[in-house]
N, C-alpha and C positions, 0 to 999 in steps of 0.2 A: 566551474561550479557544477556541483550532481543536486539530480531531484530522486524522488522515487517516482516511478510512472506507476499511480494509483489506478488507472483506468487497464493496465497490463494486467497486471496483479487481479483486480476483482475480475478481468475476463479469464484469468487462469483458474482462477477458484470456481468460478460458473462453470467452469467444463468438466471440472474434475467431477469423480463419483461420489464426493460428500456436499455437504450442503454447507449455508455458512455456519448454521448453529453449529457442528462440528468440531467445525474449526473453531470456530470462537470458545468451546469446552475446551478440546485438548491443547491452547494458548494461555488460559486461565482468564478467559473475559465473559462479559455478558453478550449474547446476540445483538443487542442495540448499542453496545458499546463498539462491539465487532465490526455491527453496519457504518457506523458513524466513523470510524478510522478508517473502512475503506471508500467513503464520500469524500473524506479530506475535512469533516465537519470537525474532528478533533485528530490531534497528531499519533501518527502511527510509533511507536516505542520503539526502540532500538530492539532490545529482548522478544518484543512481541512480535516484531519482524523478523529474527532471528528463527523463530521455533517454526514461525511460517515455510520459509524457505525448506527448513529441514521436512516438515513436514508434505512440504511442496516434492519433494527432494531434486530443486534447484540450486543452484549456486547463488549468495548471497548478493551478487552482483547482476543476478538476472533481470530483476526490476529497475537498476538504478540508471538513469541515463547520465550523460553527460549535457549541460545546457551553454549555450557562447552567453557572456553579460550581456548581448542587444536582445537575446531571447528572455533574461532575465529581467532587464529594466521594461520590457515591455508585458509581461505576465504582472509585474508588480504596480501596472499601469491599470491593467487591464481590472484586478480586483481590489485595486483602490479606489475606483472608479475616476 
């Protein structure tokens, strides 16, 4: 199973030289909408991560990890409460 490591991603954007408005302009989103996809409060888009990366100009696979299913039954433990 792959995740996107959401917490990778918003630290690579914080370092870069733009800001998030930015990015969330040349993505085609709003800056709240932008903040909220990278909190994990709403789901990141396939496309919308696509333009990312290019933008980033990472490899599409830079953020994505690989997780074992004990890693996964237990994340799905953990915010299910």
């Amino acid at each position: 199973m792959y995740s996107l490591d959401l917490r990778k991603l918003k630290a690579f954007i914080e370092d870069s030289v733009h800001k998030q408005e930015w990015f969330a302009q040349q993505i085609g989103l709003t800056g709240k909408m932008f903040t909220n996809m990278l909190s994990g409060k709403i789901k990141l888009e396939v496309e919308a991560y696509s333009k990312l990366c290019v933008l980033l100009q990472v490899s599409h696979g830079e953020f994505i990890t690989e997780i074992n299913d004990k890693e996964s039954v237990i994340g799905r433990m953990i915010s299910t409460g």
